[in-house]
N, C-alpha and C positions, 0 to 999 in steps of 0.2 A: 740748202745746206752748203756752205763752205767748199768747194776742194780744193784737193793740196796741191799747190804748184810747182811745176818742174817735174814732182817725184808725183805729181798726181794720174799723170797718164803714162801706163808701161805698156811699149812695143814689143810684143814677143818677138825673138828673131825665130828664122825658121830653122827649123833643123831637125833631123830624123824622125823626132817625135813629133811632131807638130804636121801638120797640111801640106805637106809637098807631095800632087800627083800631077799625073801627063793628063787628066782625065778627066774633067772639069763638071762637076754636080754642082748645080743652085742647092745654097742655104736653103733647109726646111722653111715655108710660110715667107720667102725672101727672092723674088726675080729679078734674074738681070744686074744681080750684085757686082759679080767681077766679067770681066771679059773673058772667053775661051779661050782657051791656048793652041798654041798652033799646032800642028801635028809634027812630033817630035822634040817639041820642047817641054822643058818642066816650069812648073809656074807655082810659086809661093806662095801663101795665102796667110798675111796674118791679119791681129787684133788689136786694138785699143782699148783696153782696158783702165776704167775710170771708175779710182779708188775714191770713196768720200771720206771725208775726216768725221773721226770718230766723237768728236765735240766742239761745239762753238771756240771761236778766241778771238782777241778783239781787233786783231788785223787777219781776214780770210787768208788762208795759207802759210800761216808763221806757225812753227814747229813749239808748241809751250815749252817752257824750261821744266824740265823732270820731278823739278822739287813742287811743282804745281800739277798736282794729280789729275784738278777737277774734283777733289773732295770738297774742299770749301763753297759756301755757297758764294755766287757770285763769280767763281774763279775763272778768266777769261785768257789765263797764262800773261797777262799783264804785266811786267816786273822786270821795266828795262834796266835799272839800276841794280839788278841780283838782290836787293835789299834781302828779300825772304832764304835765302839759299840756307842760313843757318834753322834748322827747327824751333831752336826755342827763341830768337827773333822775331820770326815769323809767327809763334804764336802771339807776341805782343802787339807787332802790328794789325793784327787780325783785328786784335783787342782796342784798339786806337781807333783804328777807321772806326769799328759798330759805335764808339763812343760821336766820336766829332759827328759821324751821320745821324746821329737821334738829336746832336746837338743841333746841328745844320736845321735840321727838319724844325724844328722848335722856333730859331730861330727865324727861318723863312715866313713859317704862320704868324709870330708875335709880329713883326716888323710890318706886314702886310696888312694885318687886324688895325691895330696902331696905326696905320699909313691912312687905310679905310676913313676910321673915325675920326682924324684928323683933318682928311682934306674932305671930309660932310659934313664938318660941323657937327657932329656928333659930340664928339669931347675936344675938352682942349687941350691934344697929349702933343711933348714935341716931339720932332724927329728921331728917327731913332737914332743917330749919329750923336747927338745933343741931350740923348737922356740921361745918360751918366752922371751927365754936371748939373742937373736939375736938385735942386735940394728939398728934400720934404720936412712936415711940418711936425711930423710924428717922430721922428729920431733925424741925427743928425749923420752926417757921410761918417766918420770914424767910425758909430755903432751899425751903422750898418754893412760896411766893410768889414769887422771882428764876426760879425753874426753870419756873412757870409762866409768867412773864414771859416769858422765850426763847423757851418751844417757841410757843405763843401767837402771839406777834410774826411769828416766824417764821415758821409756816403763813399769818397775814391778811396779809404782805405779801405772800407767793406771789401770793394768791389775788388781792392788788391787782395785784401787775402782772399775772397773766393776764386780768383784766378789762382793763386799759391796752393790753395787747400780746397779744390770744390766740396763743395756742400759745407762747411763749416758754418759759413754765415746762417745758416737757418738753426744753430742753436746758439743760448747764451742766456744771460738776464737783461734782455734791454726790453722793460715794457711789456715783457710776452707776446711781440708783436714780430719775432723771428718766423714763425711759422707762415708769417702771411707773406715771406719773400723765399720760396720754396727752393731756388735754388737749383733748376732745372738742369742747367750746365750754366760752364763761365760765360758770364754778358749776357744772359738769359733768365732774370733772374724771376719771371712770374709771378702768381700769387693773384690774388684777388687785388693787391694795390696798382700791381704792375702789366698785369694782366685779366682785367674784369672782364673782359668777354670772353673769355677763356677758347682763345683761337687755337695757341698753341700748347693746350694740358699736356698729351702727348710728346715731347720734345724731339724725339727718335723721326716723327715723323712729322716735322714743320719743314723740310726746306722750301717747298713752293713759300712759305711765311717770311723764312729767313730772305730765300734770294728777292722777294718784291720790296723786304723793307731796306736791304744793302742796295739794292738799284734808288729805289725812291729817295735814300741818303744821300748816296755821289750825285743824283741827279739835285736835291741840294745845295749841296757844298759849291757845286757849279756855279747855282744860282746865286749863291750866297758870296762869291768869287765878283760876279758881275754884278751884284748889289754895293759890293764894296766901289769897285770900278765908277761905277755909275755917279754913286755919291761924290766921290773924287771931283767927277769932273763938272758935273750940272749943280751940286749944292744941294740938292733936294731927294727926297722921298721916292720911290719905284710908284709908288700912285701915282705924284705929279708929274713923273716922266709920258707916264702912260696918256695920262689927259692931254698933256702937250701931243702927245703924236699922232693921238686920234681926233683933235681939233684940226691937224693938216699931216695926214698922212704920208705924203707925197714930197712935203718938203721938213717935216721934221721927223726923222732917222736918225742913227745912231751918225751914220754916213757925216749930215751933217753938223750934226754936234761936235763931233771927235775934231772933225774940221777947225768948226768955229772957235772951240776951245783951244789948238792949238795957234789959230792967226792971235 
């Protein structure tokens, strides 16, 4: 566990109330702790008292900012920017991150699946960098830009107004198929579509759920931060990165890539 720094260790000073005798008794279960005092002097005796902090944060000994209770799942008092200091801010960004990190996560699996079957010969899918511009034979880019456009649209406004009005979204006439997106709280939205294993029915009491899937997300986004990078500079796929470096571990690194890419 963490402790606080500076304000984590308190010296009692001595004084009337505290340990000042001419007359020197070992600590119970404790020998030979302080030295006796001479005869005729009086001798002090304090403590170091070492306070622990009362919860994790993402630099050991940094004081959170107030507006960061630790209610959130995931909250690490993180938030050099003050971004969250307004409440209803902060509930959007709440709402932002859970989104980008399921997107993150999505996309880590698709890219790597794809990369997989790619560099085994399995299928012939291209890069993911290159799939965009790839044209299918079934519709053309316009129709299928419009079509992403709707369904798109149409799930982020769900999801806004269940953020504006929770639970609203689980009534209406779309298909009779409101019921099946229950509407647990905002960005939680369940149901047998969204939630078939039914991890977290309960909502009140998922946060070990919530904080592994917000960790598992930023850890992600990271990834996904360095997937971009990566592509940048080598051209290629996180598979074919990977195959190159375990062909020569030793001399193909990030180390000298970064290098060679820059000479």
């Amino acid at each position: 566990m963490a402790l606080v720094v500076g304000r984590g260790f308190l010296v009692q000073p001595c004084s009337s109330s505290f340990i000042c005798k001419n007359i020197y008794k070992p600590l119970s279960g404790v020998t030979n702790t302080f030295w006796p005092t001479r005869p005729g002097t009086t001798r002090c005796l304090t403590r170091t008292v070492v306070r622990a902090q009362l919860r994790p944060t993402w630099l050991p000994g940094l004081d959170p900012p107030p507006y960061l209770d630790g209610s959130l799942p995931g909250d690490f008092g993180f938030d050099p920017l003050g971004l969250g200091e307004d409440p209803e801010s902060l509930k959007w960004y709440v709402q932002a991150e859970l989104v980008h990190a399921r997107f993150a996560m999505l996309g880590i699996a698709g890219i790597l699946l794809t990369d997989l079957l790619r560099v085994t010969g399995i299928s012939n899918i291209p890069v993911w960098y290159e799939a965009g511009a790839v044209k299918f034979k079934f519709a053309n880019t316009g129709t299928l830009f419009i079509v992403q456009l709707i369904l798109m649209g149409f799930v982020e406004t769900k999801r806004y107004m269940d953020i504006v009005s929770p639970g609203s979204q689980a009534e209406g006439p779309f298909f009779g198929i409101e019921a099946a997106f229950e509407g647990l709280e905002p960005g939680y939205p369940g149901g047998p579509l969204l939630n078939p294993l039914g991890l977290a029915k309960d909502i009140t009491k998922s946060r070990d759920w919530k904080l592994k899937e917000i960790k598992n997300g930023r850890l992600a986004m990271v990834a996904m931060l360095g997937i971009f990078v990566q592509a940048s500079v080598t051209h290629v796929g996180p598979i074919d990165n990977l195959v190159e470096h375990l062909s020569n571990p030793w001399h193909k690194t990030i180390v000298q890539t970064l290098a060679n890419s820059g000479s």
